[in-house]
C-alpha positions, 0 to 999 in steps of 0.5 A: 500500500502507498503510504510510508508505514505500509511500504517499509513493513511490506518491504520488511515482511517480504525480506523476512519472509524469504530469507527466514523461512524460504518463502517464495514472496513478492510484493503487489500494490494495494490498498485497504478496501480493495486488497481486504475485498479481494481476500475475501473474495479470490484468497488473494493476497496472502497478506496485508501487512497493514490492514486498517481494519475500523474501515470495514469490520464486519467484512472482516469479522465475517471473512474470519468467522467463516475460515477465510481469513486469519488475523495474525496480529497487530502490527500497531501495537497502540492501535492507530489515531485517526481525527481531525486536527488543528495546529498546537499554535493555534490552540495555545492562542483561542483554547476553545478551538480544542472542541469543534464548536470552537471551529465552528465559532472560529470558521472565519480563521479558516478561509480556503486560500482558493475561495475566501468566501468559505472555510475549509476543512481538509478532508482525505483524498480521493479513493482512500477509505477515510474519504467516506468517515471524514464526508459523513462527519463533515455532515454530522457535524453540520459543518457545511452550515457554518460555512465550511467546505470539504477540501479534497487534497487529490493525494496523501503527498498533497495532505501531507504538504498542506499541513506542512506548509500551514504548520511551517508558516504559522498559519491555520489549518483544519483537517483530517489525519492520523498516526503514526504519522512523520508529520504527527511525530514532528509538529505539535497538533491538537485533535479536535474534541467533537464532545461525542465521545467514540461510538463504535457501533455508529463509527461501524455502521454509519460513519464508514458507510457511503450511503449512511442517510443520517450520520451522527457525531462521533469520535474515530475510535481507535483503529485496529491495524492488524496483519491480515493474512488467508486461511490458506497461507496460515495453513501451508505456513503457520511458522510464517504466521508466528512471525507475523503474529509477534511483528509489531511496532509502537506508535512512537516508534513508527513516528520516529521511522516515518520522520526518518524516511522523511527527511531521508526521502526513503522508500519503503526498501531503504527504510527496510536496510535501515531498520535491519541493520540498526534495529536486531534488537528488535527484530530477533525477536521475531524470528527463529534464533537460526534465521537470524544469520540467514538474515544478515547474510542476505543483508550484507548481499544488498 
């Protein structure tokens, strides 16, 4: 998947894959619905290292309920962050722009540089999951009525670069994102309290639903990211599974991973040396103490 996090992982679990336990791995590009849907469906592919799963739960209950599929584990340790945020600056200066109704109380703060005659919220691009959370809470909130628009920023880059470039200019901004993130380990952002608190079943059954009729304010409960894995691979490779079953990462961590590809302009293979070669302490555990030096043998062919 295109995102910092699910390349590196993908990358690692690939390498591990092949050189701890002799599988024959390959990587695909996917993303969340499409890759969840298509191993429920056709059993492939075997993997999803990163797997979102707050998006669509019951597919996956279901899918796991009926022996389809298996969740290895949780590939985030904390879970993941999803909401909408604003800078820390601005927090600091108008404390009530903590909760939402500070927002709404506050919409001429937050004019959209394209149309100064309305506010923007910055939603999720185009084709991302988010997408239909952040539309149907852009509506629960009655946003559009206090004079806001749901931007679409075209892509995760155009996201990412528009709360950089807000954050590094001391200007507003108000929008959706998540961790661990690069950009949420280095600058301080504040998630805004919708005074709704979580509530998982409407999250599950309205907020993440592109034909809820009558959404109502929630909170992004925490997101599961689990590795979700076939049936048929847990089966032909339960020593597979043990691996990925213990693989995991801390949010603290990943934020501090994701700011060095960052500032390293890393992909997800580079990311992948790095951590092999900076991190055994972590990664030994995850493996058989005899594919270790298999490991680093092949490192040292790179």
């Amino acid at each position: 998947m295109n995102w910092n996090s699910a390349t590196f992982i993908a990358h690692l679990d690939r390498f591990i894959l092949e050189h701890a336990y002799g599988c024959d791995a390959r990587l695909v590009a996917g993303d969340t619905m499409p890759t969840g849907t298509s191993m429920i469906e056709k059993g492939e592919p075997d993997v999803a290292p990163e797997l979102w799963s707050n998006s669509f739960r019951d597919a996956i209950d279901t899918g796991v309920a009926e022996g389809w599929l298996v969740l290895a584990g949780k590939v985030f340790s904390d879970s993941g962050e999803e909401g909408f945020w604003v800078p820390g600056y601005m927090v600091a200066e108008r404390p009530e722009l903590a909760t939402i109704q500070g927002e709404i109380e506050h919409a001429g703060l937050f004019r959209s540089p394209e149309d100064p005659s309305v506010s923007l919220l910055m939603g999720c691009p185009s084709g991302w999951n988010c997408q239909i959370s952040a539309e149907n809470l852009f509506r629960a909130l009655k946003l559009e009525e206090a004079g806001f628009e749901l931007g679409d920023p075209g892509s995760g880059a155009g996201l990412a670069g528009s709360l950089a470039k807000a954050y590094e200019r001391g200007e507003s901004w108000f929008g959706y994102y998540w961790a661990p993130t690069a950009l949420l380990g280095k600058y301080d952002m504040v998630k805004v309290d919708f005074g709704s608190g979580a509530d998982v079943e409407e999250f599950q059954s309205c907020t993440t639903q592109p034909d809820c009729p009558d959404p109502k304010p929630t909170m992004y409960p925490p997101s599961p990211v689990h590795t979700l894995v076939t049936a048929d691979l847990a089966e032909r490779s339960p020593t597979a599974i043990a691996y990925l079953s213990s693989r995991s990462f801390s949010n603290s961590f990943l934020n501090a991973m994701l700011a060095w590809m960052e500032e390293n302009q890393a992909d997800g293979e580079t990311a992948m040396v790095h951590f092999l070669s900076d991190f055994g302490d972590m990664w030994r555990l995850w493996v058989p103490d005899d594919a270790s030096p298999r490991i680093v043998a092949a490192l040292a062919e790179l």
